[in-house]
C-alpha positions as CSV (number, residue, x, y, z in Angstrom):
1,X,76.7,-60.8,20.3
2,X,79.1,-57.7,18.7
3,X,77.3,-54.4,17.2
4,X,78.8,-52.9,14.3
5,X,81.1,-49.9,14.9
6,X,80.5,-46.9,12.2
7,X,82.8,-44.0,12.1
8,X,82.3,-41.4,9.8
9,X,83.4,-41.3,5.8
10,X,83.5,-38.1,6.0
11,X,85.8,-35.4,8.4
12,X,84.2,-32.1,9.6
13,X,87.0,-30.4,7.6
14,X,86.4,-31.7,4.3
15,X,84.6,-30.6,1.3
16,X,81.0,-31.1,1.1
17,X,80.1,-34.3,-1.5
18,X,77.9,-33.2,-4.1
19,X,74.2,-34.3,-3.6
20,X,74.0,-37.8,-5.3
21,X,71.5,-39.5,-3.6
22,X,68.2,-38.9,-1.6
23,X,66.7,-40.3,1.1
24,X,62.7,-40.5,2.1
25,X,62.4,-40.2,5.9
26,X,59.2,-41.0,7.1
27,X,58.3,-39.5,10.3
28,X,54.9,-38.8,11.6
29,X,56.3,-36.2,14.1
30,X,58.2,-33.4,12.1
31,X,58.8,-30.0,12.9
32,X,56.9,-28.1,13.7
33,X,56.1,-30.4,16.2
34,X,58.1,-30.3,19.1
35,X,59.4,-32.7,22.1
36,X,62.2,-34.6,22.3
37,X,61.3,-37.1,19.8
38,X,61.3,-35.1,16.7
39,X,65.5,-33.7,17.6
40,X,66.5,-37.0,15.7
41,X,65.1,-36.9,12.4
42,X,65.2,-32.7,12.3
43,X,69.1,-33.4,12.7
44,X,69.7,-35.8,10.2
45,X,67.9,-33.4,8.1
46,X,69.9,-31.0,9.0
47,X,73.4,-32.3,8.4
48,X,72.6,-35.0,5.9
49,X,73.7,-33.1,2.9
50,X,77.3,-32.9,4.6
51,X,77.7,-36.7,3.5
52,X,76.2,-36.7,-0.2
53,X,72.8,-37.0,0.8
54,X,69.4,-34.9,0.7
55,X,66.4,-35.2,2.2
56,X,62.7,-35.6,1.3
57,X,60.6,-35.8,4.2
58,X,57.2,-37.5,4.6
59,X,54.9,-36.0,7.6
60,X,51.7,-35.4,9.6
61,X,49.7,-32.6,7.8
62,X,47.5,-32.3,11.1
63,X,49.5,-34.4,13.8
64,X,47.8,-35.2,16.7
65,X,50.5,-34.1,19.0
66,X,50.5,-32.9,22.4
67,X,53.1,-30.0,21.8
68,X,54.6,-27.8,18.5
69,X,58.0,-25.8,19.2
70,X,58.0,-23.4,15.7
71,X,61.7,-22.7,16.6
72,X,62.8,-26.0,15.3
73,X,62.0,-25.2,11.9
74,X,65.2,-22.8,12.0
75,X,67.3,-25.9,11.4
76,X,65.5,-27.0,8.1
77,X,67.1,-26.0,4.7
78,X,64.9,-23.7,2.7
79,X,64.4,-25.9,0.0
80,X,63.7,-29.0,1.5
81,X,60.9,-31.3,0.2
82,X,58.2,-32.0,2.5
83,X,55.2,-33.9,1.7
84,X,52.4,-34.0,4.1
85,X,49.6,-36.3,4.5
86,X,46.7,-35.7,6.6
87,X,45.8,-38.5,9.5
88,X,42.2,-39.3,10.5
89,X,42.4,-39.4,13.9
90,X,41.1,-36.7,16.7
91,X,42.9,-33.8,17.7
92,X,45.0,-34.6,21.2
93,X,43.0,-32.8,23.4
94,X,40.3,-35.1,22.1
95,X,42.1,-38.5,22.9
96,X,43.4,-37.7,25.9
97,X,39.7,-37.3,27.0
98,X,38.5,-40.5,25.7
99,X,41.1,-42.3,27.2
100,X,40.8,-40.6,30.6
101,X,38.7,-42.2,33.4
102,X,35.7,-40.2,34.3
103,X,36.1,-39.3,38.0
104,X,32.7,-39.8,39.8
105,X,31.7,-39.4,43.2
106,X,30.2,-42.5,44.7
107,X,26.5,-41.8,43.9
108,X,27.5,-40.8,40.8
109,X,25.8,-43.7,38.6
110,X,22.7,-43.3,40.2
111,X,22.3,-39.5,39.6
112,X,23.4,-40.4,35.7
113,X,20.2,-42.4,34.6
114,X,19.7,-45.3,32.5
115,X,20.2,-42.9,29.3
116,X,23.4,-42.0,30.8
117,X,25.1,-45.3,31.7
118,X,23.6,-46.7,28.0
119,X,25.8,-43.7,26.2
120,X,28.8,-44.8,28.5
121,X,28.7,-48.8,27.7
122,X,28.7,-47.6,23.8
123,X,31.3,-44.8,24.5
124,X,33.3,-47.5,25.9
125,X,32.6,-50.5,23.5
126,X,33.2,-48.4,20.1
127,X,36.7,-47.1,22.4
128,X,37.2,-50.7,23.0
129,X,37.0,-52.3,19.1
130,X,38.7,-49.1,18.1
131,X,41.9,-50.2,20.3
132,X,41.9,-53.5,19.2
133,X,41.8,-52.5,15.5
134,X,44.3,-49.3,15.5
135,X,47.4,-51.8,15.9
136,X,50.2,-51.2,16.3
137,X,48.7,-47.0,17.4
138,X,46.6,-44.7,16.4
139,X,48.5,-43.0,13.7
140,X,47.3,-46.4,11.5
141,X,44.7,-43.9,11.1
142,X,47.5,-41.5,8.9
143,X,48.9,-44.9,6.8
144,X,46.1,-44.7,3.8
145,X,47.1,-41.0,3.2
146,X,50.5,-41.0,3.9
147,X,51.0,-44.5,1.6
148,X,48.9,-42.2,-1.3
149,X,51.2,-39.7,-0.8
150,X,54.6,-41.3,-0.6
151,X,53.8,-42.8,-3.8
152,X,53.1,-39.9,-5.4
153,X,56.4,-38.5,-4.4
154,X,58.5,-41.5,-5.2
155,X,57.2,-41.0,-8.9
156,X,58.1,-37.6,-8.7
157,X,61.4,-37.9,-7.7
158,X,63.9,-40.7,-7.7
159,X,65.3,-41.9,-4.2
160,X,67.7,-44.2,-3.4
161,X,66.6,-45.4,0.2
162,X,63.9,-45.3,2.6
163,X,64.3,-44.8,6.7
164,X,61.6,-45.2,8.4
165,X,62.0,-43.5,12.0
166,X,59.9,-44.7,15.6
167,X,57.9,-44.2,17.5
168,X,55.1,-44.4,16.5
169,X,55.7,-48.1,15.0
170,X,53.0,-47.3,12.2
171,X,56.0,-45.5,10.5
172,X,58.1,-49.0,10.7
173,X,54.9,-50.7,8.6
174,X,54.5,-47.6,6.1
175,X,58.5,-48.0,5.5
176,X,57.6,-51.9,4.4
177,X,54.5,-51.3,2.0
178,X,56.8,-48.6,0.6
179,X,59.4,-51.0,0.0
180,X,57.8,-53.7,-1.3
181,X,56.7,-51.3,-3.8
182,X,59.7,-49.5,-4.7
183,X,62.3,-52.1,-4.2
184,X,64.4,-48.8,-2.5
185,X,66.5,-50.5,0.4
186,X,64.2,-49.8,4.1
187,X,66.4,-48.6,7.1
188,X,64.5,-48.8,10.1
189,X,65.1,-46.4,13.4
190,X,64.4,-47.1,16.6
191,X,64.4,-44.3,18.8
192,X,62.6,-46.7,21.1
193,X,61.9,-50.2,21.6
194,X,58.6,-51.6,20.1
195,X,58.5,-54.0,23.7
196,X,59.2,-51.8,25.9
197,X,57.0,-49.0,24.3
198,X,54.4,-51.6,24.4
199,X,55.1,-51.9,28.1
200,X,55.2,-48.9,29.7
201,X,53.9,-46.1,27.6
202,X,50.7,-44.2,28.4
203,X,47.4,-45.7,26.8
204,X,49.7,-48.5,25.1
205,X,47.8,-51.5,24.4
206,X,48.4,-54.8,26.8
207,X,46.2,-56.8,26.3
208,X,47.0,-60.6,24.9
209,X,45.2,-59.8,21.6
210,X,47.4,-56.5,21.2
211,X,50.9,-58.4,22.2
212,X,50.2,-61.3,19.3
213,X,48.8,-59.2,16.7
214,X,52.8,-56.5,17.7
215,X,54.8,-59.6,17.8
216,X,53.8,-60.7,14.3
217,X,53.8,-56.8,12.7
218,X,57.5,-56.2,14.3
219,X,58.8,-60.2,12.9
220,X,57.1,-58.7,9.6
221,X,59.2,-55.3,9.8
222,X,62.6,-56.7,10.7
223,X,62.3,-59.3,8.1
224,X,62.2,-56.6,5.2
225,X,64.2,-54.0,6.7
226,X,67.9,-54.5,5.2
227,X,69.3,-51.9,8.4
228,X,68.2,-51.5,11.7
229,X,69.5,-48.7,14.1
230,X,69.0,-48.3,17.8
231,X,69.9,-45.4,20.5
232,X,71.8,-47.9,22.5
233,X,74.2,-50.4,22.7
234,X,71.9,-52.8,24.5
235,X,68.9,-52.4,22.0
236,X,71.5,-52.7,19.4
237,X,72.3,-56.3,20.2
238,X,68.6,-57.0,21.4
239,X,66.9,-56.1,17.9
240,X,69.8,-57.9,16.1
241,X,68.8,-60.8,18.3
242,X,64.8,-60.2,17.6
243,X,66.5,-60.1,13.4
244,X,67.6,-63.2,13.1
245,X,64.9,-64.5,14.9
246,X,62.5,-63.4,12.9
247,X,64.8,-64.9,9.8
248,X,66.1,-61.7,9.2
249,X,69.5,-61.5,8.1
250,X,69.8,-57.4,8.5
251,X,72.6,-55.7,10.1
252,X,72.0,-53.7,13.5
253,X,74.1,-50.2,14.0
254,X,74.3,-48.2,17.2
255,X,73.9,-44.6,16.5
256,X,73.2,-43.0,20.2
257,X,71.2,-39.7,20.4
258,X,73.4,-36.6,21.1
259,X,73.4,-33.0,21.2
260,X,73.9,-30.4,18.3
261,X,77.0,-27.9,19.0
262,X,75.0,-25.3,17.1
263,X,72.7,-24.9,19.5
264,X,74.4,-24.0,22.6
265,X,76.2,-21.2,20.6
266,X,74.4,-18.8,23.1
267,X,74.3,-20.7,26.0
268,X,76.9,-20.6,29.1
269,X,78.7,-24.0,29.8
270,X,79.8,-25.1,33.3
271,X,79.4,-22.6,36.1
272,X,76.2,-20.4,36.6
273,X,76.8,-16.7,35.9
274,X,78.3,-15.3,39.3
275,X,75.9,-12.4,39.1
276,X,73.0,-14.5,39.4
277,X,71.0,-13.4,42.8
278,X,69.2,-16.8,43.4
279,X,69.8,-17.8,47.1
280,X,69.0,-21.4,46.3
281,X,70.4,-24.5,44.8
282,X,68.9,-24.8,41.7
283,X,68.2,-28.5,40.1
284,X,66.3,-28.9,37.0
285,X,64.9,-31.3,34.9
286,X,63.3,-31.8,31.7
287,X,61.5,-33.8,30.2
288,X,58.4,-35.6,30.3
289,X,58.0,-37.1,33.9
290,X,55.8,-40.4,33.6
291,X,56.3,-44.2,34.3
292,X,59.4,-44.7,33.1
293,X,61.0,-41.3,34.7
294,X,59.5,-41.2,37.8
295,X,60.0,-38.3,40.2
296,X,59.4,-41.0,43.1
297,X,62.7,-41.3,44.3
298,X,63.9,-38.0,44.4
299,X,61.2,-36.9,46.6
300,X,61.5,-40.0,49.0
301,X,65.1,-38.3,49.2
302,X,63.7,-34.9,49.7
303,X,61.3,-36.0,52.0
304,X,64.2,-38.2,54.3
305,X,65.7,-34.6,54.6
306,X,62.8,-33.0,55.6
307,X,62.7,-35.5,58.3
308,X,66.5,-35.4,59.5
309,X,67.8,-31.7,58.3
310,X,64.6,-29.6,57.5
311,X,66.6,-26.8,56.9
312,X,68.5,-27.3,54.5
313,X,65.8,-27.4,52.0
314,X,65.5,-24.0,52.6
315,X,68.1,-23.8,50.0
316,X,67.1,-26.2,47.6
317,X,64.5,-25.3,44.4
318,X,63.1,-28.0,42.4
319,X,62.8,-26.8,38.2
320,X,60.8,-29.8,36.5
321,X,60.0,-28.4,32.8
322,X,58.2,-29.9,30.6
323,X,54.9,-32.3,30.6
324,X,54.2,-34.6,33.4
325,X,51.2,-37.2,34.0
326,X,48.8,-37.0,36.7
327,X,50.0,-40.1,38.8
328,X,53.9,-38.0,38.8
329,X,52.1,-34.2,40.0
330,X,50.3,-35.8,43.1
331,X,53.9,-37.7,43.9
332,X,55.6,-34.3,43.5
333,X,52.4,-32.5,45.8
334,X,54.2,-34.9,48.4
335,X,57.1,-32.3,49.4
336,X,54.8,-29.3,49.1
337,X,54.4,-29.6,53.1
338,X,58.7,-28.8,53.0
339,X,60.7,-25.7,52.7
340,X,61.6,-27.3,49.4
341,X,61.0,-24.4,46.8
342,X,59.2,-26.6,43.9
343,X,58.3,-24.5,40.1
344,X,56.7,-26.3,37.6
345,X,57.1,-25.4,34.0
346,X,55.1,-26.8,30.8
347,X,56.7,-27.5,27.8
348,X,58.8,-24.5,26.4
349,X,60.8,-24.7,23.0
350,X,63.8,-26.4,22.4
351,X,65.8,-22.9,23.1
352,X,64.7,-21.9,26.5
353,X,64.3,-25.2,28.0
354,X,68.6,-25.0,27.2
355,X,68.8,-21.5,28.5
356,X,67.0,-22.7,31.8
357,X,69.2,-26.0,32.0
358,X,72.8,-23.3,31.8
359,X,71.3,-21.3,34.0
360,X,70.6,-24.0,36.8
361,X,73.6,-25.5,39.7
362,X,72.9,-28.9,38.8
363,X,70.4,-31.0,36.4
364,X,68.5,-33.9,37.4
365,X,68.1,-37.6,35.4
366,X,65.8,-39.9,35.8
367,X,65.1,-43.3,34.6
368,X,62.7,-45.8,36.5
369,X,64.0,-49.1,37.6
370,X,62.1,-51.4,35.5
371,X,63.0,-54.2,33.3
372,X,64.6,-53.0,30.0
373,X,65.8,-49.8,31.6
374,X,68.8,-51.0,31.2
375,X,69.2,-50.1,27.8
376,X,67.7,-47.0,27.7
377,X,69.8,-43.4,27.4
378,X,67.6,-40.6,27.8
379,X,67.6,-38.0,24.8
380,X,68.3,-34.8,27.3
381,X,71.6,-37.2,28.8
382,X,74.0,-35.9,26.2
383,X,72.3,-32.2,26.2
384,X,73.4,-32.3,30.0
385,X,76.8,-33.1,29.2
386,X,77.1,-30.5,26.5
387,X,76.2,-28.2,28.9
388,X,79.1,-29.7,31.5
389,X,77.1,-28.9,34.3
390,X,76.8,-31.9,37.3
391,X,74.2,-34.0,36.7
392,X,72.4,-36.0,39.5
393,X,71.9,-39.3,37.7
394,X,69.1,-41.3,39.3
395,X,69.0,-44.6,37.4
396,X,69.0,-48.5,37.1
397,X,72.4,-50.5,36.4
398,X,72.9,-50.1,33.0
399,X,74.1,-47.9,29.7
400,X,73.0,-44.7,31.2
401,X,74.7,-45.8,34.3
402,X,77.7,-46.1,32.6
403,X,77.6,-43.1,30.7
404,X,77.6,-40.8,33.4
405,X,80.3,-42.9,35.6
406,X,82.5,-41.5,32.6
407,X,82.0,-38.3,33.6
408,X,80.9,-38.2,37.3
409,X,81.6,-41.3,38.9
410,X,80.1,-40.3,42.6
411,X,76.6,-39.3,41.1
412,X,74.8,-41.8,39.7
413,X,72.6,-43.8,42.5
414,X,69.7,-46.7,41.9
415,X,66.2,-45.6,42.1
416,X,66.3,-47.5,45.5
417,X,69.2,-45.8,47.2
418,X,66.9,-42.6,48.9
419,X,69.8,-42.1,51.5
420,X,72.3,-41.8,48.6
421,X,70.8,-39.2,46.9
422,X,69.5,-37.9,50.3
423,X,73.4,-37.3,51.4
424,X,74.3,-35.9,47.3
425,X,71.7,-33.1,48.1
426,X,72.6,-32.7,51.7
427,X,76.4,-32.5,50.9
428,X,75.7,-29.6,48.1
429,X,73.1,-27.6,50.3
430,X,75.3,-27.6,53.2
431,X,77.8,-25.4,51.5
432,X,75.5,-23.3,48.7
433,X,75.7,-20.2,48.4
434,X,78.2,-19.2,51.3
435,X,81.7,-21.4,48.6
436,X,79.7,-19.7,45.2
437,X,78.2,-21.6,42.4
438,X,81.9,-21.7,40.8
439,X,83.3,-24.1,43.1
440,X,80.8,-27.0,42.4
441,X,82.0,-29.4,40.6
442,X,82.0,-29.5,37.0
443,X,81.9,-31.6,33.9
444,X,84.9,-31.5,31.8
445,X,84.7,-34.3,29.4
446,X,87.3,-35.0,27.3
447,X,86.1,-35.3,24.0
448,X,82.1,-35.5,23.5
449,X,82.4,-36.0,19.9
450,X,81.1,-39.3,19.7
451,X,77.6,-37.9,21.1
452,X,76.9,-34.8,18.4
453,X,74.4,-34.9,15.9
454,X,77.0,-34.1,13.5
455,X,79.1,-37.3,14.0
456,X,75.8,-39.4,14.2
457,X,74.2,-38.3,10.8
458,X,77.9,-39.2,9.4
459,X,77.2,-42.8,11.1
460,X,73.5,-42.7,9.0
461,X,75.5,-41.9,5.7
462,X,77.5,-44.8,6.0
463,X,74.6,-46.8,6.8
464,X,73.2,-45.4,3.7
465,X,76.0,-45.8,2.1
466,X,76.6,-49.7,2.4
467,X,73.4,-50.3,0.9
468,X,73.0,-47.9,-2.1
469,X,76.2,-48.6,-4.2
């Protein structure tokens, strides 16, 4: 099955279009929320206007959101329209506890009393209904106010197309109501796959009840969206397939994420600076680490060292920034026993977390060997190129795979291979720091145009552009 192929209508070089036409993007996550998930839409903002088109946006008022980065913001054009609408659901810190599992000692339901255990089988029957009933997520609780106030600014100002961008999928539903009222032409953006969201993401809903009710919301999506774009080749062809099953006769695009050149302005590329007094190999990552980026094999790597050449870790310092789950800090508390140097960093904004990456020897990727990996590219991929720094690839067969084969065609191993990535580790400490940072080896790709925001947002406008005539 073929994707379509978009270039851009319009060259870097050329003159600006004048603003004809305006788009409503709804996202629920919007600076100044921060992660990787909100780089997407903030850049189409951003360079949307290049191509003829301006913005409103449509957002959370009070997201509940487990991080805000207020640098982001820099990138938004003073005069952009922004319409909030407030969501009814808990603050994060609030759901994260109700979905936690109490931990209890083992005479712990004795010592809590009839009283006790009553409050808990409510607790956990009204948690219950509520999960069945919040479908496809929890932001269904933003859709009365946000529908309320899309309206409002549809009447307000005339626009020429809707895109809907996800997660979360309650966006994809808003984009349809919003459509069947405005007859405006729906794009719909996958960031990620509704199925394997579904699968693998924390607190997602699998149950048999939760699968039926998805399946029948996402056949209703693609079946009024007239676009559909996905961050991968694979996805590409597997929504277009999902389309026309559904009856759908709507085109799917691949528009991959990328990196902006704007923001490495003050960032080193390549080497490390030679005056930097770190005796250890540096590796970093960031990123969430959870399920579907599991630190797992890398530290059955780090721990086959320790086994065979304990020393060498003596030069080796772990970097992991960002948020990680429970079940991926006691993995990592696996190599605390090693001379492995291991830092842990929370989230940081958008800025440092790239000064830390230019800074580093090498940076890590990881993507879990499950099914549907396969077409995955992690956001932060096409960052680490940007930076041309060697990346340690640790990932399934598949478009990721292939990706970084382009560019370093030795370090890319399978999840499984722990003697692999044992020897890519061994082989760099052995040398580090007596041959200096400067004679590692470095990424020099030839052209990385295809992967920056700018080209991508061009790709939108001519998705735009084929429906609004």
């Amino acid at each position: 099955m073929s994707t379509h192929i978009l270039e851009n209508t319009i060259a870097e070089t050329e003159t600006v279009p004048p603003l004809t036409k305006r788009l409503l993007l709804i996202s629920y996550h919007f600076p100044p929320v921060g992660g990787a998930g909100v780089q997407r839409p903030l850049k189409f903002v951003k360079y949307l206007r290049r191509y003829g088109w301006d913005v409103s946006v449509l957002m959370a008022a009070n997201p509940s959101v487990p991080v805000f980065d207020e640098s982001l913001c820099r990138d938004l054009p003073d005069d952009l329209v922004i319409e909030k609408a407030r969501t009814w659901e808990p603050d994060y810190r609030t759901k994260q506890q109700l979905a936690g599992k109490t931990q209890t000692g083992p005479h712990a339901a004795g010592r809590m009393g009839i009283v006790g255990r009553i409050k808990g089988l409510v607790k956990g029957a009204v948690k219950g209904v509520a999960n069945t009933l919040l479908q496809p997520d929890q932001q269904m609780l933003w859709l009365p106010n946000a529908l309320g106030a899309a309206r409002r600014l549809l009447k307000r100002l005339p626009h020429h197309a809707i895109l809907a961008t996800a997660p979360p999928y309650s966006n994809l539903i808003l984009g349809t109501m919003l459509k069947r009222r405005s007859g405006l032409p729906l794009v719909v953006d996958y960031r990620d796959e509704w199925d394997l969201s579904s699968q693998y993401l924390e607190n997602s809903k699998r149950d048999w009840l939760s699968r039926v009710v998805q399946e029948r919301m996402q056949r209703s999506v693609l079946r009024r969206a007239d676009a559909i774009i996905a961050t991968t080749q694979g996805s590409t062809q597997r929504l277009q397939q999902r389309a026309q099953e559904a009856g759908s006769k709507a085109p799917a695009y691949c528009i991959f994420n990328g990196f902006d050149e704007a923001d490495f302005s003050h960032h080193s590329t390549g080497s490390p600076k030679k005056n930097c007094e770190r005796t250890r190999f540096q590796l970093v990552y960031t990123g969430t680490l959870w399920n579907l980026t599991t630190v797992e094999p890398l530290v059955r790597a780090i721990e086959r060292l320790h086994s065979d050449l304990p020393e060498l870790l003596e030069r080796l310092e772990l970097v992991f920034v960002g948020r990680k789950t429970p079940e991926q800090i006691a993995i990592l508390n696996r190599i605390s026993g090693t001379r492995c140097q291991v830092i842990l960093r929370d989230y940081c904004d958008h800025s440092e977390a790239l000064g830390l990456m230019a800074e580093a020897d090498a940076l890590c990727l990881l993507l879990s060997g499950v099914p549907g990996a396969e077409r995955v590219a992690p956001a932060k991929l096409f960052e680490y190129l940007a930076l041309r720094k060697p990346i340690l690839a640790i990932t399934p067969e598949g478009e990721t795979a292939a990706i970084v084969r382009r560019y370093f065609p030795q370090n890319q191993f399978e999840p499984s291979n722990d003697h692999g990535i044992a020897n890519w580790l061994s082989e760099r400490l052995a040398v580090f720091p007596e041959t200096g940072r400067e004679d590692l080896e470095r990424a020099e790709p030839a052209d990385l145009t295809e992967f920056t925001r700018l080209h991508q947002t061009g790709q939108l406008a001519e998705v735009l552009n084929t429906l609004v005539k």
